[in-house]
N, C-alpha and C positions, 0 to 999 in steps of 0.2 A: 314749395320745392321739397321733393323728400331728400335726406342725404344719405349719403352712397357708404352702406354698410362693411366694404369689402375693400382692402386696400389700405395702405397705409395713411393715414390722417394728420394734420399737424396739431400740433399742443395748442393747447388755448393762450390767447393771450395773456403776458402778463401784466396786472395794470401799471404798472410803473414802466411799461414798455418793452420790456423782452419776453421772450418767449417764456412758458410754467414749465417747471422742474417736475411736476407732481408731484406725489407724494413723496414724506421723507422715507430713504434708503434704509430698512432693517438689517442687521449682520443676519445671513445664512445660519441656520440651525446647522448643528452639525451631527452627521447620520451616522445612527449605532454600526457598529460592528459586528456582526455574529448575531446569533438567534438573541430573544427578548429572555431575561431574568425567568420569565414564566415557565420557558420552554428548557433552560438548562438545569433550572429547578425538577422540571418533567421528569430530564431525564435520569440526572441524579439521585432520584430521591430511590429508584431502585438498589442501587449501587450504595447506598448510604443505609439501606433498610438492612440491607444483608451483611454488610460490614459489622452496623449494633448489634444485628443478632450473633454472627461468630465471632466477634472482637470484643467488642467493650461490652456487653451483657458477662463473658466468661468470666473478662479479667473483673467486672467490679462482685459478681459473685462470687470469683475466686478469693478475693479481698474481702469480702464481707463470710464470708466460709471462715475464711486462715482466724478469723476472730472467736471461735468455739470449738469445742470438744470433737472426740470422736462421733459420738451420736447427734452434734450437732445442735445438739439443746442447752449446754452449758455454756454460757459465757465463758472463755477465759483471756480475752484480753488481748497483749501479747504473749502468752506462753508458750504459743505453738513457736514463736519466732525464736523464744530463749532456748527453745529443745533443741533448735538444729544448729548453736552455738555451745551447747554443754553436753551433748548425748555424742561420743566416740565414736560411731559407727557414720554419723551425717556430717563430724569432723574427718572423716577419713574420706566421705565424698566430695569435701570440697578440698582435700587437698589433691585428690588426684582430679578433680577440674581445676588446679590451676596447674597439674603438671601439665595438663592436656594441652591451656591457653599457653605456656610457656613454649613448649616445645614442639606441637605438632602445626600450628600457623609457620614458625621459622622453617620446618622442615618441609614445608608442601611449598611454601614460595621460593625458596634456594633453591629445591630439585627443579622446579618450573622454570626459573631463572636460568639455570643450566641448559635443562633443556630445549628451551626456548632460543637460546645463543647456541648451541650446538648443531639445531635444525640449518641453519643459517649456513654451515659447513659442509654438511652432507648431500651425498647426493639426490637419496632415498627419505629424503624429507617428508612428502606427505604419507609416506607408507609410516615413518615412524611416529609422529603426530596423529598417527590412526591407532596404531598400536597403543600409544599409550594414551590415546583418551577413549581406548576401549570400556574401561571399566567403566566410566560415567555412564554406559550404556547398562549398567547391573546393578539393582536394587542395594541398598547396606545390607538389606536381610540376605540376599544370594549370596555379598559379598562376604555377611559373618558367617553363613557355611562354609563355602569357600576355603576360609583362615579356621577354622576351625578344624576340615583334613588337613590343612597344610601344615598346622603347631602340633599334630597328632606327636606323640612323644617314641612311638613305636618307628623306626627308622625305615619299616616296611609299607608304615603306613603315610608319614609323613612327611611332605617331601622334605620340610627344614631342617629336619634331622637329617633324614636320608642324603643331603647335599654335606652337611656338617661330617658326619661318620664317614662317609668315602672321603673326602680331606684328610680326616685325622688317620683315617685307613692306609693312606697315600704314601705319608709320611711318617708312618710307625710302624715300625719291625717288628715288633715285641706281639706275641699272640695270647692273649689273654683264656687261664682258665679256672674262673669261678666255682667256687665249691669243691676246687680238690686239692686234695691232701696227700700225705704219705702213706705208705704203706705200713700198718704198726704192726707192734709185735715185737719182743726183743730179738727177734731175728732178723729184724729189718736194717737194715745197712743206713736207712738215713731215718730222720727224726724232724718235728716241725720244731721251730724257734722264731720267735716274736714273727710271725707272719711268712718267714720263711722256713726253705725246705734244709737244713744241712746233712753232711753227709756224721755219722756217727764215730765214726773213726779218719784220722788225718790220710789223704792221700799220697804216693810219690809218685814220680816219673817212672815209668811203665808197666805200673796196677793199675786195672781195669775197675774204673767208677759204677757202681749201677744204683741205680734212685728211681726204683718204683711207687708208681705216684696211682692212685685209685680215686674215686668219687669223680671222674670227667662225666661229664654229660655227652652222650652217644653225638648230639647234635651243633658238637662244641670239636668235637675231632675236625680237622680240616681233611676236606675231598682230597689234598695230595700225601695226607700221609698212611707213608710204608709199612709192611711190618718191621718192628726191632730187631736192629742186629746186636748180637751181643757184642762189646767190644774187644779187644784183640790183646791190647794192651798195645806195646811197643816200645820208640824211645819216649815218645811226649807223654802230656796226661790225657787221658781218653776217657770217655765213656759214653751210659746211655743214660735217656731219660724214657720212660716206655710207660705206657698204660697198661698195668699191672692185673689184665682181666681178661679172660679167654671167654667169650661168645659162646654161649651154651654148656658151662662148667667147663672143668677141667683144668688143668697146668697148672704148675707149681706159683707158692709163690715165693716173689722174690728172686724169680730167675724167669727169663726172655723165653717165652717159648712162640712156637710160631704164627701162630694165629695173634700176638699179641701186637699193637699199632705201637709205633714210636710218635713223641709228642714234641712236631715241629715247630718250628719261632719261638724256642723257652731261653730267656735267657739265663745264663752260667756264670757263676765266676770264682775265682782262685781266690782263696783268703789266705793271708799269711799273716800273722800277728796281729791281726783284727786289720789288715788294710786288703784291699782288692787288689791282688797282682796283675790278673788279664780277667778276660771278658771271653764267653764265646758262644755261638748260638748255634741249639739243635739243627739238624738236617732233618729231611722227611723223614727218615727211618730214627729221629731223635738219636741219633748219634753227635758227639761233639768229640772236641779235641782241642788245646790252648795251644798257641804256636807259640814257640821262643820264650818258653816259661825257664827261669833258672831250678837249678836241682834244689830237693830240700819236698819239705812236706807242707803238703796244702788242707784247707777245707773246704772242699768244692760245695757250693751253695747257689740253691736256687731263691734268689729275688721275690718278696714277698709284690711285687709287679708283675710275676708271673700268674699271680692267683688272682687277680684285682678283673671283677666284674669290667669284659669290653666296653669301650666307650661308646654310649650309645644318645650320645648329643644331649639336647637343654632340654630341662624341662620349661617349656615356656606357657604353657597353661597353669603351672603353678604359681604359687603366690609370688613369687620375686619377680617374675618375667613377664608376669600375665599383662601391665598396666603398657608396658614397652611395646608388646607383642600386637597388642587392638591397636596402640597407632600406627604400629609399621601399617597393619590392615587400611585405616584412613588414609593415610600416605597414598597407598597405590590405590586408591579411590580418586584423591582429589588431586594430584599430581599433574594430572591430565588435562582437568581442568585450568589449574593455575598457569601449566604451559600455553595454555592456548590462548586466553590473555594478554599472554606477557607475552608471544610474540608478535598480537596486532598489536601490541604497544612499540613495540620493537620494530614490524614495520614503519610505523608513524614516522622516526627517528630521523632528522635528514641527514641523508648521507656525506652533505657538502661537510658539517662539522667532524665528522669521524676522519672523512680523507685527509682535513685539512688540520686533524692533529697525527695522523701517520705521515704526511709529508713532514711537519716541524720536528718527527722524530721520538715521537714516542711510541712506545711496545703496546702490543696490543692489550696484556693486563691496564695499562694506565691508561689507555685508551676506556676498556670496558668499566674503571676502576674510578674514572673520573670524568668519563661523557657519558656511556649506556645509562650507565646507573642511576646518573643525578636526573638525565632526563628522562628515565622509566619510574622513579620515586613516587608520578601520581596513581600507575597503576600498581607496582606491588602495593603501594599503602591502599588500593581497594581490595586486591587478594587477600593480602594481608587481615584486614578486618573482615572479610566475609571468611574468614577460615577460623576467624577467633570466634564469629558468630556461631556457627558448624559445628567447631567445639564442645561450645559451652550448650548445644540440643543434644550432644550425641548419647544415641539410645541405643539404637539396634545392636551397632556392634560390639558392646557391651553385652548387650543380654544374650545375643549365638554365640557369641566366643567364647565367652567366659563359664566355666563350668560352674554348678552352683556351689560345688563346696567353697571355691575359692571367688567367688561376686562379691561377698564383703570386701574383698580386698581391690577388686577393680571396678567398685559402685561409684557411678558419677549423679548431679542430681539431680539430673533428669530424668535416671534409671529409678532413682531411689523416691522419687516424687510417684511413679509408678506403682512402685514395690509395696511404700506404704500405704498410696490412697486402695491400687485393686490386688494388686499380689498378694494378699493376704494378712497384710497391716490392718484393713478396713479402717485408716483413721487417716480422714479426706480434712478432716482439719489441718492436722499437720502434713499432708501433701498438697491443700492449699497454700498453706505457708510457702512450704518447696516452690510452688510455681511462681508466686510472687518475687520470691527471691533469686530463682531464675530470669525475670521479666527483669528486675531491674539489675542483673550485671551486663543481661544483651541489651540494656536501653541505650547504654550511652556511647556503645561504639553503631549501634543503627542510626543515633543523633548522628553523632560523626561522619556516618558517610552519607546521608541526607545535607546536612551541610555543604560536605561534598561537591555530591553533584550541584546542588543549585550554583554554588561558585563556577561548575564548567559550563552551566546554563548559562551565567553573565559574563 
């Protein structure tokens, strides 16, 4: 009999009488996951090739570099690392990389903070969240040009000033004119004294003052002034203040003749036993007159504020301003970004907790003051650390802002890491050192938010 291949068959007997089990039951292997070690080796090992060659080849040649001289052939140990601890010039770059980490992370995450809870009220939200993350859209380098017209010190050229001077223009009377002086000569009626103009002889109540003044600058006249009237006299005290110079020779001097401009906004004043009795300021035709002065004899004087070079704003590419001036620049760099952050973080936020501490009755400062805050605390502290990162690289705008006379003064050092190894230092020794010791103040806020994340991974 042949047996029937196809179909299901029964187990052999067992001899003790039941049916066979077969063989015993193995546990199931269990099945990898994802491609074999072989294959993620494959493809890793590109991504690992290119990493050692720009990453760890730099840093450990950088490190076996920072150990020798300029030419590279001298051992010297640690000395490059005692130079940038005892040489004043790489003390002054680190102290302005830590104004930098002090003060310009605080100021890009507050503004972003703000702005970010302001978007939230306006109307025109994305338009303005467009606007100000325009700049992320323009290199450092555009952006150090940029700040570089704008700190221009010339009021004509730059707008910082230009904004500062119409201010101070706004609100001050007084018209400044540099480099002039009186008329001399012992026939001259007034005379200079500690910076100011006085008159040489006391004045009274209705003699006619006159204080010609010479050395003005043609382009220092203002477009509304007249020519000088001589004064009249009268009851009160009167007089002129006049620019003492007739346009193509001619006229007297020390007397008003017609061709001559009166020199308006100067201010006047009545001296009586060394105190100021009144105050009174030129007209166009630099004519004045003191209202409501008592009788008696004065010393009419022109205010050495009359002479005092116009205000023509900061110098903010100089050395005091220059280090404030690059972060403002960074600021409206990174501003935009920090906002944009901080308000997906801020969307995240659920709103049941906000409403349900405005229902208990708290203001909206203590609302943002003691919920926003504490619950946006994981993202600013990532802004936060990515702008201390930012910081502590920052090159460019340094090197376009800052003029070179005054770079010593706004060297950070990463600029200075630059400066010495190819600007003209040629001592790669000690700009190795530089890079090392910039590697490790950004190592431990990168540890930081590497940690970080993996905590929002679990």
């Amino acid at each position: 009999m042949t047996e029937r291949l196809d179909g299901p068959q029964d187990p052999p007997a067992d001899p003790a009488g039941g049916p066979s089990t077969g063989p015993a039951e193995t546990p199931q292997r269990k099945r990898r996951l994802g491609p074999s070690p072989a294959v993620a080796i494959a493809f890793l090992l590109p991504a690992a090739l290119l990493l050692g060659i720009w990453v760890i080849y730099p840093i450990v040649y950088s490190l076996f570099r920072s150990l020798f001289d300029a030419t590279g052939t001298g051992f010297v140990g640690l000395g490059n690392y005692t130079t940038i601890f005892t040489d004043a010039g790489t003390l002054t770059t680190i102290r302005n990389n830590l104004i930098w980490v002090v003060v310009a992370p605080i100021v890009v995450t507050t503004i972003g903070l703000i702005f970010a809870v302001l978007t939230e009220r306006i109307r025109w939200a994305t338009a303005f969240k467009l606007i100000v993350f325009m700049p992320m859209a323009v290199s450092l380098m555009a952006a150090g040009v940029i700040f570089r017209l704008v700190y221009e010190e010339s009021p004509d050229k730059g707008l910082a000033n230009a904004v500062l001077t119409t201010v101070h223009d706004t609100f001050s009377s007084s018209q400044g004119y540099p480099e002039a002086r009186p008329r001399g000569g012992e026939e001259s009626p007034v005379a200079e004294q500690d910076g100011a103009v006085v008159t040489k002889q006391p004045a009274q109540r209705g003699q006619p003052v006159l204080m010609p003044i010479v050395g003005v600058k043609p382009e220092l006249v203002p477009a509304d002034a007249q020519p000088a009237q001589a004064p009249t006299g009268g009851d009160g005290l009167s007089g002129t203040v006049w620019f003492d110079f007739t346009p193509g020779g001619g006229g007297t001097n020390n007397a008003v003749d017609g061709a001559e401009k009166g020199l308006p906004g100067m201010t006047v004043e009545a001296v009586r036993d060394g105190q100021v009795a009144a105050t009174a300021t030129t007209a166009e035709d630099g004519s004045f007159a003191f209202e409501g002065l008592a009788a008696g004899s004065y010393v009419v004087r022109l205010p050495a504020s009359n002479f005092e070079a116009a205000y023509g704003g900061l110098s903010w590419l100089g050395p005091t301003l220059i280090t404030p001036a690059i972060i403002g620049a960074f600021v409206w760099v990174w501003a935009g970004f920090a906002m944009v952050l901080i308000a997906a973080g801020l969307a995240a936020i659920p709103r049941d907790a906000l409403e349900a501490a405005r229902i208990d009755g708290a203001s909206e400062w203590q609302v943002f003051r003691k919920i926003t805050v504490p619950l946006l605390s994981p993202v600013l502290l990532v802004v936060f650390v990515t702008m201390i990162i930012n910081t502590l690289k920052v090159f460019d705008l340094v090197f376009i802002i800052a003029p070179a006379s005054v770079q010593p003064q706004a060297n950070v050092v990463a600029l200075e890491m630059w400066r010495v190894s190819f600007g003209g230092g040629n001592n790669q020794g000690l700009g190795s050192a530089l890079a090392i010791f910039l590697l490790i103040l950004v190592l431990p806020f990168m540890i930081m938010n590497i940690r970080r994340f993996r905590r929002e991974d679990t």
